[in-house]
Every structure is written in structure tokens, then in C-alpha cells.
Backbone as JSON, one array per atom type, in Angstrom:
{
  "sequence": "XXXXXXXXXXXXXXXXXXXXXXXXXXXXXXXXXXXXXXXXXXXXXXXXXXXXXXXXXXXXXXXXXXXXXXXXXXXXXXXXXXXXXXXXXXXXXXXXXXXXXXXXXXXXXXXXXXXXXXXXXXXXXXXXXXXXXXXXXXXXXXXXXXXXXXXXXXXXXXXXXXXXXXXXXXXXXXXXXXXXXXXXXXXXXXXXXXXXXXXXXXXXXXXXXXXXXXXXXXXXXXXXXX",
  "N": [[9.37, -9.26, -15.46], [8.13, -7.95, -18.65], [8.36, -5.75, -20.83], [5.87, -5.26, -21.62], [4.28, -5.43, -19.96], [1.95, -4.22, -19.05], [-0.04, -4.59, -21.24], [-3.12, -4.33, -22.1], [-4.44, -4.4, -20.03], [-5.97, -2.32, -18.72], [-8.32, -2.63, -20.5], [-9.18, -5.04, -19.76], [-9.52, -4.83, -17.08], [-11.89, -3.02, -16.88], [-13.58, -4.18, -18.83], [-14.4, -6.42, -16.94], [-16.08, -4.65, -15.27], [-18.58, -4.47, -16.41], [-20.1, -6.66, -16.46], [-22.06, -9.01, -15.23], [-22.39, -9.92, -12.27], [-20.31, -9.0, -10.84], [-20.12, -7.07, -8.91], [-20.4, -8.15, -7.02], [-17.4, -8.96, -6.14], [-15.03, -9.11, -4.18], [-14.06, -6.37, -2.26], [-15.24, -4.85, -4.4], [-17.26, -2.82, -4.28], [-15.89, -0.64, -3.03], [-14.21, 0.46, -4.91], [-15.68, 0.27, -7.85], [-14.04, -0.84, -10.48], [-13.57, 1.12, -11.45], [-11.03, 3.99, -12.56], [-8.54, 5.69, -11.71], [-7.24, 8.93, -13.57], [-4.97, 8.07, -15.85], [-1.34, 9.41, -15.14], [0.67, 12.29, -16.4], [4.0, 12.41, -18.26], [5.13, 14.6, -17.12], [3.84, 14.89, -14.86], [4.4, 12.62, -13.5], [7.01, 12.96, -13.06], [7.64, 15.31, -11.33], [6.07, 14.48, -9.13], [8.11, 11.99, -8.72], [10.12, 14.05, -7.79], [9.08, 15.4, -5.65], [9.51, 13.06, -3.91], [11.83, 12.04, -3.99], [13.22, 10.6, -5.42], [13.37, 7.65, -8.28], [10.3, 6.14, -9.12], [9.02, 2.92, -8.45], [9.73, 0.75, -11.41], [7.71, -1.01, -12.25], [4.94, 0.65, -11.13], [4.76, 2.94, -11.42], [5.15, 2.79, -15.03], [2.53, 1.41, -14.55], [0.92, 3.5, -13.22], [1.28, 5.41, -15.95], [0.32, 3.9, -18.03], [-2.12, 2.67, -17.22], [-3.69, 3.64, -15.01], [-4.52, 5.88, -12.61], [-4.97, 5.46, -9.73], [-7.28, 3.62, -8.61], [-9.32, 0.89, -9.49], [-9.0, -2.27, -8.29], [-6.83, -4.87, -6.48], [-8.41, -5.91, -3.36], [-9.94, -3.23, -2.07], [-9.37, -1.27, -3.29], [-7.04, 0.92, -5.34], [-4.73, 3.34, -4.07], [-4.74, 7.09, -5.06], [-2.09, 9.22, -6.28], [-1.95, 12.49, -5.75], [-1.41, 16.19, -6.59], [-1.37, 18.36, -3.92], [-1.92, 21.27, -1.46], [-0.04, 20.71, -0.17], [2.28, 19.82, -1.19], [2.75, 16.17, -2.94], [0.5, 13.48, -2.44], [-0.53, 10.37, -2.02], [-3.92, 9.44, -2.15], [-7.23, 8.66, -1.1], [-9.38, 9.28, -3.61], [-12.14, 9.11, -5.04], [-12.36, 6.17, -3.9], [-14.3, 4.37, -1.73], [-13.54, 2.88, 1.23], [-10.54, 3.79, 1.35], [-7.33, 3.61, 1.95], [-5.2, 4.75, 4.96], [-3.73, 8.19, 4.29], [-1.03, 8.5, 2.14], [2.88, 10.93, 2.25], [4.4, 11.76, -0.29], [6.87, 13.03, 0.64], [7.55, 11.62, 2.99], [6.84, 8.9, 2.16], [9.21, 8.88, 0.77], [11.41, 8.41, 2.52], [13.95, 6.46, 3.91], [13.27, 2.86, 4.18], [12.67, 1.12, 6.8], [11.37, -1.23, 7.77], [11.36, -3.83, 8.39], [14.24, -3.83, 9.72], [13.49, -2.56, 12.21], [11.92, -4.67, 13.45], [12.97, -6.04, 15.48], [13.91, -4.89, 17.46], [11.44, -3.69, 18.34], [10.19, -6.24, 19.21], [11.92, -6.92, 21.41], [11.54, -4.71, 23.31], [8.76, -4.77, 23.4], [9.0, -6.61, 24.92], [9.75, -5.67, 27.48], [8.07, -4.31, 28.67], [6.87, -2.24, 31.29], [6.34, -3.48, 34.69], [4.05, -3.03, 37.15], [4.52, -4.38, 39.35], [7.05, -3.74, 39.81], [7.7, -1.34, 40.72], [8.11, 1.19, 43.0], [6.14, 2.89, 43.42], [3.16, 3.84, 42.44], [3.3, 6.16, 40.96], [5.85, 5.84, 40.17], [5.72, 4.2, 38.4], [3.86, 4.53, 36.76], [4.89, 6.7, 35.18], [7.22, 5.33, 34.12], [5.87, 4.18, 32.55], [4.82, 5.42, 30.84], [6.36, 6.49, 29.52], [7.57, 4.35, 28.4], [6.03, 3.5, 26.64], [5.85, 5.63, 24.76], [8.0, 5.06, 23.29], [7.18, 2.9, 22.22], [5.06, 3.77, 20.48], [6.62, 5.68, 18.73], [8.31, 3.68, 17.35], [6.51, 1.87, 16.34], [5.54, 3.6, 14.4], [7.19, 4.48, 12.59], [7.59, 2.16, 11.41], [6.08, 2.32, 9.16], [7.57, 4.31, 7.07], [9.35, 4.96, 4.19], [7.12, 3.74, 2.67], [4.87, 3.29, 0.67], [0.7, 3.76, 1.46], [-0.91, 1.4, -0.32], [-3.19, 0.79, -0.91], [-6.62, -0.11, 0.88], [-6.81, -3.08, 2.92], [-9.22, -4.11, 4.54], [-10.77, -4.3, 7.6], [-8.78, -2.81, 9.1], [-6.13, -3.82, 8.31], [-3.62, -3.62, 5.69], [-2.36, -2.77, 2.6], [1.06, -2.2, 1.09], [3.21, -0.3, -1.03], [7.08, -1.05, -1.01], [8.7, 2.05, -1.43], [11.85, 2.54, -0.96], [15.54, 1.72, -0.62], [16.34, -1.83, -0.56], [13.94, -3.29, -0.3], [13.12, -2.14, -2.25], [9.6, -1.42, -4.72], [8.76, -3.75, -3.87], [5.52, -5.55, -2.45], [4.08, -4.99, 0.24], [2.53, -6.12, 3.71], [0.45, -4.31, 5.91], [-0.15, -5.96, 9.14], [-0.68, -5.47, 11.25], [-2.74, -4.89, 13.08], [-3.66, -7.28, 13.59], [-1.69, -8.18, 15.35], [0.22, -8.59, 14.6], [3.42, -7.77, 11.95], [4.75, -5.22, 9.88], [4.77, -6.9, 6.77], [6.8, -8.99, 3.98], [5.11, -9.96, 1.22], [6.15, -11.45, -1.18], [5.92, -10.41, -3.45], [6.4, -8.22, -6.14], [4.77, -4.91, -7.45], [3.75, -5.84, -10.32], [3.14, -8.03, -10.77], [1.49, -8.76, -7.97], [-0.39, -7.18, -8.86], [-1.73, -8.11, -11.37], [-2.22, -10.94, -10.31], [-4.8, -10.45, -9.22], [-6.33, -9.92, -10.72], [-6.31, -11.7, -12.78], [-7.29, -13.92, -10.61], [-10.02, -12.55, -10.17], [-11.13, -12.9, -12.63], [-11.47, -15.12, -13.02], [-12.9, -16.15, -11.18], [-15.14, -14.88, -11.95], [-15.96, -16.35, -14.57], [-14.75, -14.87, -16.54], [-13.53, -14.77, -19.94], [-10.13, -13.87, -20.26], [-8.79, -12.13, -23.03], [-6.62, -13.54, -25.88], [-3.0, -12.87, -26.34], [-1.43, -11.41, -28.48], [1.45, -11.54, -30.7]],
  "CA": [[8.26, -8.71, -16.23], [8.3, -7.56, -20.27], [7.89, -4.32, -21.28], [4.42, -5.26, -22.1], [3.45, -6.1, -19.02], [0.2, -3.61, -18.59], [-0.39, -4.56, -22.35], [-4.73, -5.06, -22.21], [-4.81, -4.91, -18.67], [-7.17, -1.53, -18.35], [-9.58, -2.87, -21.18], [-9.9, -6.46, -19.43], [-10.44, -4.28, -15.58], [-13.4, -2.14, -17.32], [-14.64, -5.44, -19.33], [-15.19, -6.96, -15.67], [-16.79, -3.87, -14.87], [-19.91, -4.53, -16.74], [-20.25, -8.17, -16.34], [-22.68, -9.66, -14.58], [-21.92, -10.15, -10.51], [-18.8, -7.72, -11.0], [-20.79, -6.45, -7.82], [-20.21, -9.46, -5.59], [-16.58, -9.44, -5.94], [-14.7, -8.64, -2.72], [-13.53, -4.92, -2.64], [-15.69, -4.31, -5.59], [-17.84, -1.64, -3.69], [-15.06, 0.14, -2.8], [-13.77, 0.96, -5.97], [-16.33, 0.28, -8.67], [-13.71, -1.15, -11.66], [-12.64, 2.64, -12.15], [-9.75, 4.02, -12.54], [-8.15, 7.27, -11.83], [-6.8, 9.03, -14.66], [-3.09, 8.14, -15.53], [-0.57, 10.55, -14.89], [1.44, 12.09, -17.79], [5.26, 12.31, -17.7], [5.56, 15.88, -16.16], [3.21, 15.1, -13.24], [5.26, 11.46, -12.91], [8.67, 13.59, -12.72], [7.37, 15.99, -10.37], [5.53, 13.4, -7.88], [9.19, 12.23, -8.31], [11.23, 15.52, -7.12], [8.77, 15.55, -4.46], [9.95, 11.48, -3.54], [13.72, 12.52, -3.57], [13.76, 9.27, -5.96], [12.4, 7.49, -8.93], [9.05, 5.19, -8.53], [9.61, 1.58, -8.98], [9.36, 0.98, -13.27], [6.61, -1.59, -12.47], [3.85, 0.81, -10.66], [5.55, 4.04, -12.92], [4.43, 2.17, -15.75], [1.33, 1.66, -14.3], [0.54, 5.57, -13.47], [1.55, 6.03, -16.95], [-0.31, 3.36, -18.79], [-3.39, 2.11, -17.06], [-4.69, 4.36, -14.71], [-3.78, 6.44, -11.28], [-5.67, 4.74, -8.99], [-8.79, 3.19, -8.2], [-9.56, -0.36, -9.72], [-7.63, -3.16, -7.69], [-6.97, -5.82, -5.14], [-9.45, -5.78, -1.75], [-10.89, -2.4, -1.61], [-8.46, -0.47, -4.9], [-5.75, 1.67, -5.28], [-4.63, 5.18, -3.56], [-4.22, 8.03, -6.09], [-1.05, 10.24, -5.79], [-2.44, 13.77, -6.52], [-0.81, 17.33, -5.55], [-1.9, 19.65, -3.54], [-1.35, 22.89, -1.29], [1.66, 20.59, 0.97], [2.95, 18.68, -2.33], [2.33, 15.06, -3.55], [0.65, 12.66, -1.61], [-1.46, 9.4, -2.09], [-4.99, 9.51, -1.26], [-8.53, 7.81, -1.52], [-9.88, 10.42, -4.2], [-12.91, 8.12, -5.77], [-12.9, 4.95, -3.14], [-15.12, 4.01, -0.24], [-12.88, 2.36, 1.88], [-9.8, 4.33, 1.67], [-6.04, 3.63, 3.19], [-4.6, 6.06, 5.32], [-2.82, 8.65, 3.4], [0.56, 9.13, 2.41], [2.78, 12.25, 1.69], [5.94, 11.84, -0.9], [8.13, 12.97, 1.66], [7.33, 9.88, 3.95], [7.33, 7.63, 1.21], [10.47, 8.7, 0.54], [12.32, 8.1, 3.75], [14.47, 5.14, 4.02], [12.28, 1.8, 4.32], [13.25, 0.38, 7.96], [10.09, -2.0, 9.14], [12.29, -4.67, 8.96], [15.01, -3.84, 10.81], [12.9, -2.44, 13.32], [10.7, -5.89, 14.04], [13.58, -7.18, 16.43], [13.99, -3.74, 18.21], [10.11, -3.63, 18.84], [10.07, -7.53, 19.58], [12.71, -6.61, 22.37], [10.68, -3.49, 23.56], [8.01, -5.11, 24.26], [9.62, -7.65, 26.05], [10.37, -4.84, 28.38], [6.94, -3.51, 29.01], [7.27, -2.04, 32.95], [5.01, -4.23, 34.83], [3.35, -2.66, 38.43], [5.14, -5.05, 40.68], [8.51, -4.1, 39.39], [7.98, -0.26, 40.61], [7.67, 1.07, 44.55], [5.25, 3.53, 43.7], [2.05, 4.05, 41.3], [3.91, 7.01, 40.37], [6.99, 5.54, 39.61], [5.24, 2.84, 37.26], [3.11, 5.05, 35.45], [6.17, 7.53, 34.44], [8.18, 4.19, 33.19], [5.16, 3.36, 31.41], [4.45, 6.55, 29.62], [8.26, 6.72, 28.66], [7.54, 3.09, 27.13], [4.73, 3.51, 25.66], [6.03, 7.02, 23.55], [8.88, 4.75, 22.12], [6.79, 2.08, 21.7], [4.7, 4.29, 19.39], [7.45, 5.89, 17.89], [8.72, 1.96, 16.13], [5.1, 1.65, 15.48], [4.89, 4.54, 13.3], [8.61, 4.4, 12.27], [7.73, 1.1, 10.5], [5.32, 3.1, 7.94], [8.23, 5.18, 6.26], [9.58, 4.49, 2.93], [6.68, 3.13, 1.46], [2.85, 4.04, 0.45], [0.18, 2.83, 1.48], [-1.68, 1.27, -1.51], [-4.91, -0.24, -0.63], [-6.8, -1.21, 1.93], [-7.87, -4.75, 2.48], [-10.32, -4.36, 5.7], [-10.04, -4.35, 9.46], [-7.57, -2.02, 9.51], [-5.23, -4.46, 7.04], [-3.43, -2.34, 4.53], [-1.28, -2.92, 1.28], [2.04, -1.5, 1.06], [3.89, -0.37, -1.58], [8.11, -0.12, -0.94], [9.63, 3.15, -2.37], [13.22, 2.89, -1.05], [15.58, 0.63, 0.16], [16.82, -3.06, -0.99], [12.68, -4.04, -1.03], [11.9, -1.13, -3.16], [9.37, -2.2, -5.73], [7.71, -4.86, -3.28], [4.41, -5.22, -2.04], [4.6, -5.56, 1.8], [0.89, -5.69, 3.74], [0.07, -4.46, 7.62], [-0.63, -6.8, 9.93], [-0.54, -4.85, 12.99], [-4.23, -5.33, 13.38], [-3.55, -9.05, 14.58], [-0.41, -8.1, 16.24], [1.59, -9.23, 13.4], [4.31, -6.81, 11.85], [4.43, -5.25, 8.14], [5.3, -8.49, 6.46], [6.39, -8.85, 2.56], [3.91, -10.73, 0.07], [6.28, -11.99, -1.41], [5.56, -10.81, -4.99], [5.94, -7.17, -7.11], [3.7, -4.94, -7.63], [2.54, -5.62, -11.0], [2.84, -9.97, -10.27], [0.74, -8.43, -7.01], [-1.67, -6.22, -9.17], [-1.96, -9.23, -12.49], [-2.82, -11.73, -9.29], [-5.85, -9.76, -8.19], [-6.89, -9.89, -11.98], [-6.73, -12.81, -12.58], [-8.57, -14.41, -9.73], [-11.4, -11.93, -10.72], [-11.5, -12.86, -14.41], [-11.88, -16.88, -12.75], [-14.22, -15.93, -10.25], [-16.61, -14.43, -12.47], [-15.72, -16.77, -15.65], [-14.68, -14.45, -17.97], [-11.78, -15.45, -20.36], [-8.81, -13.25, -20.94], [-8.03, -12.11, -24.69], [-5.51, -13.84, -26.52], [-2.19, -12.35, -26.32], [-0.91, -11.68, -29.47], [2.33, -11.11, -30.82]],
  "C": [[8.77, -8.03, -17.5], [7.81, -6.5, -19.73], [6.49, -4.24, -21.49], [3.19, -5.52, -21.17], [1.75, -6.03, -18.59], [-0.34, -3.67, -20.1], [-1.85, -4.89, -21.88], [-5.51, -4.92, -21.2], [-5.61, -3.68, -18.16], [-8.04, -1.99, -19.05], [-10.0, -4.34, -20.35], [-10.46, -6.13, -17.42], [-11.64, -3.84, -16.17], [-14.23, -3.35, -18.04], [-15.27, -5.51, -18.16], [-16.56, -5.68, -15.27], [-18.19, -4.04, -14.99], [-20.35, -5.87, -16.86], [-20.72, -8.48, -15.1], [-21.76, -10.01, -13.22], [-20.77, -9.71, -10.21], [-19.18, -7.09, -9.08], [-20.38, -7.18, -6.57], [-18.75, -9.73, -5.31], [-15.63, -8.43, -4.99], [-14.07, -7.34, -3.15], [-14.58, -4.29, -3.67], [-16.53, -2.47, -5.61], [-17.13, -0.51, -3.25], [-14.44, 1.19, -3.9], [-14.5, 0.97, -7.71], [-15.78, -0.02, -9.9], [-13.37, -0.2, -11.99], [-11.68, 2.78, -11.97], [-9.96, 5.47, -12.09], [-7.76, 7.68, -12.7], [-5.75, 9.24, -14.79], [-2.53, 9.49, -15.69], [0.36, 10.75, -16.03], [2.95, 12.33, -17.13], [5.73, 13.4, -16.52], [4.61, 15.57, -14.93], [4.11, 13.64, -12.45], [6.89, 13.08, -12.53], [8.33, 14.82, -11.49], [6.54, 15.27, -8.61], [7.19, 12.86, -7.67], [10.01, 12.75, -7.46], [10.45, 15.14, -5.94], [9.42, 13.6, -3.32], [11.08, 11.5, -3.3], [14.12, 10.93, -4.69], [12.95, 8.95, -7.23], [11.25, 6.21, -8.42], [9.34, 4.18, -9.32], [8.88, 1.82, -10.24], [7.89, 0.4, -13.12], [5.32, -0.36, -12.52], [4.27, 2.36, -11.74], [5.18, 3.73, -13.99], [3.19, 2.33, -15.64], [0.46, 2.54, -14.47], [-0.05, 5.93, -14.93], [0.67, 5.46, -17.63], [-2.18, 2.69, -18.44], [-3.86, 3.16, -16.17], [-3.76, 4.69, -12.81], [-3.74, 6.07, -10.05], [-7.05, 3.56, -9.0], [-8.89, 1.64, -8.22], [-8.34, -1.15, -9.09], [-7.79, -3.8, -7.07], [-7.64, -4.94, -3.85], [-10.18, -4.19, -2.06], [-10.27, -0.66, -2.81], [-7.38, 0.11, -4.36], [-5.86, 3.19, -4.62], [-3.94, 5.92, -5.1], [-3.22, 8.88, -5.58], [-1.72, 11.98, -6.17], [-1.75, 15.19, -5.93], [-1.61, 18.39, -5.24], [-1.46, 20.66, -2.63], [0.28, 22.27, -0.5], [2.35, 19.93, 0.11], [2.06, 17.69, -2.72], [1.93, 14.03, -2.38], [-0.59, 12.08, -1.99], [-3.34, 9.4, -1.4], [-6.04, 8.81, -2.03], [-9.49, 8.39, -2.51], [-10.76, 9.19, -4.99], [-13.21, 6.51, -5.0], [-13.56, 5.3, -1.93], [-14.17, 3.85, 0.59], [-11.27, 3.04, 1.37], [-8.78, 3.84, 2.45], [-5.67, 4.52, 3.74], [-3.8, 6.53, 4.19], [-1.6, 8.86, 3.64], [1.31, 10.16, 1.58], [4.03, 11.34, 1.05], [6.75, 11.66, -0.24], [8.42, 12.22, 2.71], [7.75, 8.74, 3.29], [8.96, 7.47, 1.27], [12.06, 8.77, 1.58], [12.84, 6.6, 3.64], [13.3, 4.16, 4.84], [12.92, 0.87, 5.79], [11.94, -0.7, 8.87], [10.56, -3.07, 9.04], [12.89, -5.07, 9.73], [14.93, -3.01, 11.94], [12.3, -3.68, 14.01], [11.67, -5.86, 14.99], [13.38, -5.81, 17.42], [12.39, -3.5, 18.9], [9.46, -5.06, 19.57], [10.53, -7.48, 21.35], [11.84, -5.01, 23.14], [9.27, -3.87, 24.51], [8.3, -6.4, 25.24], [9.16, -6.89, 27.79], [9.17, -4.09, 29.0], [7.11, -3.28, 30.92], [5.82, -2.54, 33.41], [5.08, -3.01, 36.47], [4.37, -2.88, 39.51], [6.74, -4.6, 41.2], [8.56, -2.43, 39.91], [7.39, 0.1, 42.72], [6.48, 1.78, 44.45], [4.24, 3.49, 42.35], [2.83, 5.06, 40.33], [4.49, 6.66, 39.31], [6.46, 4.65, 38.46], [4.55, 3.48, 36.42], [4.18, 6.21, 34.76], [6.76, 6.27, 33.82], [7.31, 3.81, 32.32], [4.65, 4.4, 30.44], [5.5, 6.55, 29.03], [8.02, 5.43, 27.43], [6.67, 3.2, 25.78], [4.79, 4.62, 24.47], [6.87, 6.24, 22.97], [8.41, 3.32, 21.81], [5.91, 2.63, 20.11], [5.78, 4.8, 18.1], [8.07, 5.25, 16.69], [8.02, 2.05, 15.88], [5.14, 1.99, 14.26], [6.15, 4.67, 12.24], [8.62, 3.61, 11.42], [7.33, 1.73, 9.11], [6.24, 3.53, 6.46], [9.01, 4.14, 5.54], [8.56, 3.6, 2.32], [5.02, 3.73, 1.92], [1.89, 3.02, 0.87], [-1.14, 2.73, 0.76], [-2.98, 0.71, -1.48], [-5.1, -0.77, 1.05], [-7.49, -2.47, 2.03], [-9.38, -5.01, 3.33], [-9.72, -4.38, 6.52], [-9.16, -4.17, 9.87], [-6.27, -2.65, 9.0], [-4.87, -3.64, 6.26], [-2.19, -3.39, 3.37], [0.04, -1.84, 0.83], [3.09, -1.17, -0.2], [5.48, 0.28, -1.77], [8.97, 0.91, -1.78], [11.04, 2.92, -2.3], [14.01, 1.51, -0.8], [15.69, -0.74, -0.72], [15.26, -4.06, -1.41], [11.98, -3.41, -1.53], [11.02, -1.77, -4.53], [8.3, -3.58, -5.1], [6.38, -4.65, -2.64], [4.8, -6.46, -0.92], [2.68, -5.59, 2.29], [1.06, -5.73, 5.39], [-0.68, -5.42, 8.18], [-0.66, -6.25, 11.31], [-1.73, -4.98, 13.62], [-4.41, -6.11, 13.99], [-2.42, -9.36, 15.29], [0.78, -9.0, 15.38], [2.66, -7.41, 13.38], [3.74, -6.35, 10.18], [5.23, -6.44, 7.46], [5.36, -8.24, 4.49], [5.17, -10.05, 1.98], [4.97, -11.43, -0.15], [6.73, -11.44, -3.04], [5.76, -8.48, -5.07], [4.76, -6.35, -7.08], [3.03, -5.17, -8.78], [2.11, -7.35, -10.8], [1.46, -9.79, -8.96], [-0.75, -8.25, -7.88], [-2.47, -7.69, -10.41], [-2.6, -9.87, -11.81], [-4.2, -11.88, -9.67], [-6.61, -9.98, -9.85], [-7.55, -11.02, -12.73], [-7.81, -13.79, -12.15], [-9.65, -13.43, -10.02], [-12.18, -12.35, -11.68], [-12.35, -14.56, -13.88], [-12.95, -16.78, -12.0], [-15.58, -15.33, -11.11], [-16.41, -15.17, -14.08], [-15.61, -15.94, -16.64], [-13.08, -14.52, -18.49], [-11.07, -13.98, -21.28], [-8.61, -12.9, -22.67], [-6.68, -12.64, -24.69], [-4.77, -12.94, -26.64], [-1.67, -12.46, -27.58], [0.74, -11.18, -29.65], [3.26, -12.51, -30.33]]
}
């Protein structure tokens, strides 16, 4: 991605805004084409400190140039905003809302990776009835399981935000730390999947979602100049 990447790209979200069947397009209700209002450098460098790191350039950029939250793929963006416990992501202006996240989560090493096999193997292991002499004995092996089954669960979460939600408990991930910092990962735990990457960036992620909007409701892009 160029330096120019968010060149146009708040005036052609707010175009859609007022264009005819803007209403019908998935997420749209959630977030209404608004934005949050970008963040200036001193609140980026301080959401920072609180991160223990810097925020990938793409979505940093972003913050800075288009807007804090709101307008976005499935249901919009989480805003970072601070308050009495620090910095932490939240639904400030959407319907549909992702769970929130704090800085200091984000900024934990990114392990839902190299957890899948460890939780794959885990549940392998689930303590069945047959396998125990007493009721007792089977429901103590299965509370023991079941706390470090949660534990991976929730374990997967850290090092990264979570940026949108898509529906039915689906979420959009964006990684802070870590070798896939910078990527957009998305929960699947809903369908008994894992957190899985996209594939793609977030601004290749966020451009996407823009895109297909602009086509879905025929409206054409300004010429790029320069």
C-alpha cells in the first residue's frame, strides 16, 4: 500500500451515505456511514504507551486520516477512546457492537494460532462418564477440563482488537503484536471454527468493504488523480 492509500476514502464513505438504498446495505444499520472523529497525534501516542507498542501504519493512518471508528465492513468499526481504566476499543455510536477491548489485552503477545493444536488436543481429551468409577469422580475431571478449556478459549483473544462485528456472534479481528501484526483475522468460534486469518490487511480488508458497496449500489469512484 502507497502512502496515499486513505487518499478520498472518507469523502467516497459519506457520498454513499446519502445515496439512495445506502439503507439496504448489510451492516448499514449498525453504523449509519459515520465516522468517529479521527484521533490527533497526542491521543495516537498515548493509546500507544497504553499498547506497550506502535499500531500497525495501515489502521494508524486510518485513526489519523479518515475517521476513529464507525463506518465499515458488516456492522462498522470499534472506537479506541480513554477512559477512567485507560484506552480501550468500544462501540461508542454503533448498534451492533463487538465486545470490547482494553490496550493492555491488545497488547499481549498474539498466540491463537499456536494455541489451535493445544485446544484441538484438549478437546480430544474431554473426560467422558464411562471412563470414571464415580459421578463424583467425573464431574471433578470435568470441571478441571472445562476451566482450561476456557482458559485457550479466551487466551486466543489476546494481542489483537476486536474490530467489528459481523453477526451471530462472528467478529473481526484486528492483530496488534506478533509476526501477523497488521492482519485482519475473524472469529469463528460461533460454528466451532477457530480465529482464522482473512487473508488480507487491514486497509486491502477496509478498501474491499468499499468497494463492494460503491458496486452494489452503482456508484462510481472518483478518478484518481495524480
Amino acid at each position: 500500500m502507497s502512502d496515499d492509500t486513505w487518499a478520498g476514502v472518507r469523502e467516497r464513505v459519506l457520498r454513499i451515505a446519502g445515496h439512495p438504498g445506502a439503507d439496504k446495505v448489510f451492516g448499514a444499520r449498525g453504523h449509519g456511514f459515520r465516522f468517529a472523529p479521527v484521533l490527533d497525534e497526542e491521543q495516537l501516542r498515548a493509546l500507544e504507551a497504553d499498547l506497550g507498542i506502535g499500531l500497525p501504519a495501515q489502521y494508524r493512518s486510518f485513526l489519523l486520516h479518515v475517521g476513529g471508528g464507525g463506518a465499515g465492513p458488516d456492522y462498522g468499526l470499534m472506537t479506541p477512546v480513554l477512559g477512567d481504566d485507560g484506552w480501550q476499543w468500544t462501540g461508542i455510536g454503533l448498534t451492533y457492537p463487538a465486545q470490547p477491548t482494553t490496550a493492555e489485552f491488545a497488547g499481549r503477545p498474539f498466540v491463537a494460532e499456536a494455541l489451535q493444536n493445544e485446544i484441538a488436543a484438549l478437546d480430544a481429551q474431554e473426560p467422558q462418564r464411562d471412563a470414571h468409577a464415580t459421578e463424583d469422580e467425573f464431574l471433578h475431571a470435568h470441571a478441571a477440563w472445562d476451566a482450561r478449556y476456557e482458559e485457550l478459549y479466551d487466551a486466543q483473544e489476546a494481542g489483537a482488537v476486536f474490530l467489528g462485528e459481523q453477526g451471530c456472534g462472528y467478529a473481526s479481528l484486528l492483530v496488534m503484536t506478533g509476526p501477523h501484526r497488521g492482519a485482519m483475522w475473524e472469529d469463528l468460534r460461533p460454528a466451532d471454527g477457530g480465529i482464522e486469518p482473512t487473508g488480507h490487511g487491514f486497509a486491502r480488508w477496509y478498501r474491499n468493504w468499499l468497494e463492494r458497496t460503491e458496486q452494489q449500489l452503482g456508484v462510481t469512484p472518483p478518478a484518481r488523480t495524480g
